[in-house]
C-alpha positions as CSV (number, residue, x, y, z in Angstrom):
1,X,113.7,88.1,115.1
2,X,116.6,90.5,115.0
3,X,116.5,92.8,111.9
4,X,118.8,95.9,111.0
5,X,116.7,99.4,111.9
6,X,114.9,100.5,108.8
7,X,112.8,102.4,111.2
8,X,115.0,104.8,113.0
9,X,118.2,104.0,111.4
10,X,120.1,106.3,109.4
11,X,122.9,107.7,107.4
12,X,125.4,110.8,108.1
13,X,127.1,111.4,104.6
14,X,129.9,113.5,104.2
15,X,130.9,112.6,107.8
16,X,134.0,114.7,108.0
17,X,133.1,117.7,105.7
18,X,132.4,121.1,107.0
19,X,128.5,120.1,105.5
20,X,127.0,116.7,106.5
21,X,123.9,115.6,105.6
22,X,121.6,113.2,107.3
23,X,118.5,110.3,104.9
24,X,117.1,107.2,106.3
25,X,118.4,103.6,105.5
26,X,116.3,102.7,102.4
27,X,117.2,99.0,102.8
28,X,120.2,96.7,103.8
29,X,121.6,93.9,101.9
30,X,123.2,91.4,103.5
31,X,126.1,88.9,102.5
32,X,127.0,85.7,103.9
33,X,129.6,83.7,102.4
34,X,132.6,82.0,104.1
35,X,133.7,84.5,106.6
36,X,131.5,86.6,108.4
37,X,128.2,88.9,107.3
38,X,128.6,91.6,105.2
39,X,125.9,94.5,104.8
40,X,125.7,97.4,101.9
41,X,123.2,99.9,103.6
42,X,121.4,102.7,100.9
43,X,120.4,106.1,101.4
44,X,117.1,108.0,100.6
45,X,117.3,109.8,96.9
46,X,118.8,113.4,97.3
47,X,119.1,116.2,94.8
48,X,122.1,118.1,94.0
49,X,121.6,121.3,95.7
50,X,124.0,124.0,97.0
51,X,123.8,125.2,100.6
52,X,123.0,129.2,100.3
53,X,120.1,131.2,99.3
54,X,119.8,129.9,96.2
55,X,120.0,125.6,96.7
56,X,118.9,124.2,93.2
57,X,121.4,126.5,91.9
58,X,123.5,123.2,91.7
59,X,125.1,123.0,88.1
60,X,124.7,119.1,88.7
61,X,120.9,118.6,87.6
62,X,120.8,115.3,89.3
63,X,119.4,112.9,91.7
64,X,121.2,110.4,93.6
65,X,121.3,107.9,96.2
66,X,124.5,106.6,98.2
67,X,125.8,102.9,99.0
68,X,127.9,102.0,101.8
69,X,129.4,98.7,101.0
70,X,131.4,96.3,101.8
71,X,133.6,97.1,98.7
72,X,133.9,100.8,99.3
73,X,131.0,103.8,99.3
74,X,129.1,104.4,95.7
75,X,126.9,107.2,94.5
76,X,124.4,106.4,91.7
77,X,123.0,109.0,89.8
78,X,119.9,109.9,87.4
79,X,119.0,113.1,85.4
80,X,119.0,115.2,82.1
81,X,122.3,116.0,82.5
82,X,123.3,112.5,82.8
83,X,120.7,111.8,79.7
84,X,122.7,114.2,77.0
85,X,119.6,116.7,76.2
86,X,120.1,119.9,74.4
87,X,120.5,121.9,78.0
88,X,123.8,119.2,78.4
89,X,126.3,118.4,76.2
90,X,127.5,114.5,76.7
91,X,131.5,115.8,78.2
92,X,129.0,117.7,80.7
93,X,127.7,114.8,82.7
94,X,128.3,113.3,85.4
95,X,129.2,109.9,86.2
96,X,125.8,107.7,86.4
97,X,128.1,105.2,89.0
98,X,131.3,106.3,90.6
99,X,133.0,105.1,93.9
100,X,133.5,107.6,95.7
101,X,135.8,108.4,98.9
102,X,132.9,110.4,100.7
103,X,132.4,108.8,104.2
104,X,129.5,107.5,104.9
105,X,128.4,106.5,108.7
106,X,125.3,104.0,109.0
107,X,124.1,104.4,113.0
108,X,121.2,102.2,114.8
109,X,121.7,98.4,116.0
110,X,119.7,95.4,115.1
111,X,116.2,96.0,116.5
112,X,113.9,92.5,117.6
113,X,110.6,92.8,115.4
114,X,107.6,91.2,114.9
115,X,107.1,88.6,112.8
116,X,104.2,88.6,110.2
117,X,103.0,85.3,109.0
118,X,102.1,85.2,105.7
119,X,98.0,84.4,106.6
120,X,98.1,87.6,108.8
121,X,99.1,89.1,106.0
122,X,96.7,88.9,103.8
123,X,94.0,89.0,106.2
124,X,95.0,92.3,107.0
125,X,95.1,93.5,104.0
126,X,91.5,91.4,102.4
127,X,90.1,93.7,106.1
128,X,91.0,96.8,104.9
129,X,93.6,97.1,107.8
130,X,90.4,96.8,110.2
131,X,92.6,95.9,112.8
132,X,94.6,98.8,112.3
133,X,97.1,100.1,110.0
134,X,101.1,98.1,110.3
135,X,103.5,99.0,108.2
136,X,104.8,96.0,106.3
137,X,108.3,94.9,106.1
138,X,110.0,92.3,104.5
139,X,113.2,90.6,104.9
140,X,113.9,88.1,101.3
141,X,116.1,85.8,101.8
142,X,118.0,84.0,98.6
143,X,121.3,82.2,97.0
144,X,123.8,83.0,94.3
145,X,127.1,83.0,93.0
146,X,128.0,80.8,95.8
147,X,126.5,83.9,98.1
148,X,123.7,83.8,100.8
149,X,121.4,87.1,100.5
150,X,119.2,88.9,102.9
151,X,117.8,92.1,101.6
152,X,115.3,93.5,104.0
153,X,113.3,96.6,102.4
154,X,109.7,98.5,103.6
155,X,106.7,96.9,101.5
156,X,106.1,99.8,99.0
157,X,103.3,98.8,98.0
158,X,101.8,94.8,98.0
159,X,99.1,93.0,95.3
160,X,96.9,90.6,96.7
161,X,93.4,89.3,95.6
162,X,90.0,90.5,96.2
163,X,88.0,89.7,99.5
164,X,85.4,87.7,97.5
165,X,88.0,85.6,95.8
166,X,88.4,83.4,99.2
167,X,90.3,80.8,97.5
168,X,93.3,82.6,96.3
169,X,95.8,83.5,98.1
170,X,99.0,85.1,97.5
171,X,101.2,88.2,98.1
172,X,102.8,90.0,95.5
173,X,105.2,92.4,98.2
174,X,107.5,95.4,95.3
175,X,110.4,97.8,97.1
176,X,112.5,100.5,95.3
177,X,114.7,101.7,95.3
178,X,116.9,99.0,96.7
179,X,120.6,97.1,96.2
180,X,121.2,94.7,94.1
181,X,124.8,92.6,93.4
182,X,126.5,90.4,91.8
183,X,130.6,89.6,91.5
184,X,130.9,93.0,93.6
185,X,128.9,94.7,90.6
186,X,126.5,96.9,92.9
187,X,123.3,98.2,91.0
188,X,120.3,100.0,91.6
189,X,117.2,98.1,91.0
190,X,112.8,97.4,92.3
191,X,112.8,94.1,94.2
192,X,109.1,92.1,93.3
193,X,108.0,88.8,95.3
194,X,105.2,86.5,93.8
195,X,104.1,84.5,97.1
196,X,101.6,81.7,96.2
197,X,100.2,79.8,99.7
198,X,103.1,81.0,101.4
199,X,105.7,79.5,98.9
200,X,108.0,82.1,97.1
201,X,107.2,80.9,93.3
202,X,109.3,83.9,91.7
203,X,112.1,86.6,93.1
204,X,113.1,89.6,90.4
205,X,115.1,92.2,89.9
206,X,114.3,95.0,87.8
207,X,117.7,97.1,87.3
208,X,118.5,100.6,86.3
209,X,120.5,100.5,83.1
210,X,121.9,102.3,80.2
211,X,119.6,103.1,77.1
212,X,120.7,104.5,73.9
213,X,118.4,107.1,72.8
214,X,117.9,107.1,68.8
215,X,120.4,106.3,66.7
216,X,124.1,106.9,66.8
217,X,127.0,106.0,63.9
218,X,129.2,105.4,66.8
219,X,126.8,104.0,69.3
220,X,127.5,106.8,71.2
221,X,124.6,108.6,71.1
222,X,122.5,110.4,73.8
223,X,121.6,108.0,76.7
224,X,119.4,107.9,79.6
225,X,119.5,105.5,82.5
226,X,116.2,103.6,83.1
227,X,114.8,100.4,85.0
228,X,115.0,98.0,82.2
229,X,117.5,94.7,83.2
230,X,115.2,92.2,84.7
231,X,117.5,89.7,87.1
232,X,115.5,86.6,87.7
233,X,116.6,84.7,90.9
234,X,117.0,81.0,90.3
235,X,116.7,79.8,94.1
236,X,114.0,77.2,94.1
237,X,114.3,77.6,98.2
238,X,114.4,81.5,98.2
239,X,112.2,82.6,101.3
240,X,110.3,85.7,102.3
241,X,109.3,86.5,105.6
242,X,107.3,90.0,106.5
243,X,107.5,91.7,110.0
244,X,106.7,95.3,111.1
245,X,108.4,97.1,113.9
């Protein structure tokens, strides 16, 4: 099972500037439609920060995260300045989604990994890892828009019922932060997976979006950014499939 490298791939940004930075791939999503596979590939969160003696004395109070896509590079951003507080005034901010000309380079080939089945799974988890300790991935596999998905993502963290409940089994697998798209609208977003006996019975998305604080006579009041859209995926044959590396 070939897989792109969440392990030891990773992301140069600012490739040609005199300062390059490197993060890890977060996750890759992958397109398939009627030519060839496309892939948008997303870097670990980073702060605005200055490269001196003094780093966070970056007037951009931010976060971000970078996409490399295959509709151009994006930066996503999160923050008081971006949420209109009384330390920022609203013509202050900075863009919460911009594309951006930066260039980004994604290194490390397709790696062969080992499948998990969903039973091993949970019996390694019900153990307490006794076995010892995998890291889980997960590769989720789904349709729409006339689109074939594959987003594989690390298993942040996984429900699953208690040892003494022998009779129940499923895997509830939730990643962030990780890519989400739709009509070449890219968004940030937390990926959860209910698993029943092996059988994906729900696939959600749980996007960053913009939120009005208070109220506004124009509707233009201050805003912040928060997880709040919920996406549900209506693919009846949507698939998950864990591996580690």
């Amino acid at each position: 099972m070939l897989v792109p490298d969440l392990h030891e791939g990773f992301i140069i940004l600012n490739d040609n500037g005199s300062n390059r930075w490197w993060t890890g791939v977060e996750c890759v999503l992958a397109r398939r439609g009627n030519g060839a596979e496309q892939r948008a590939c997303l870097s670990h969160e980073c702060r605005a920060e200055l490269v001196n003696d003094d780093p966070f004395g970056h007037p951009g109070e931010y976060e971000y995260v970078a996409i490399t896509t295959w509709s151009g590079n994006y930066a996503f951003r999160s923050g008081h300045k971006l949420v209109g507080s009384e330390r920022s005034k609203p013509s202050d901010a900075a863009p919460t989604c911009e594309k951006i000309d930066m260039p980004l380079r994604v290194e490390g080939a397709d790696r062969d990994v080992r499948p998990m089945p969903f039973d091993d799974v949970l019996r390694m988890l019900r153990s307490d890892f006794a076995d010892g300790y995998r890291k889980v991935y997960m590769a989720i596999a789904y349709r729409q828009g006339g689109h074939e998905y594959t987003l594989y993502a690390p298993c942040r963290y996984i429900n699953f019922p208690n040892p003494d409940k022998p009779d129940v089994k499923y895997l509830q697998p939730i990643s962030g932060y990780v890519v989400y798209e739709q009509d070449e609208q890219f968004s940030i977003a937390y990926v959860v997976c209910h698993i029943a006996d092996g059988q994906v019975k729900a696939l959600q998305f749980k996007l960053r979006e913009r939120v009005t604080l208070g109220e506004a006579p124009d509707g233009n009041g201050p805003a912040t950014f928060e997880f709040c859209g919920v996406e549900r995926i209506r693919d009846k044959d949507a698939m998950c499939t864990f591996f580690s590396y």
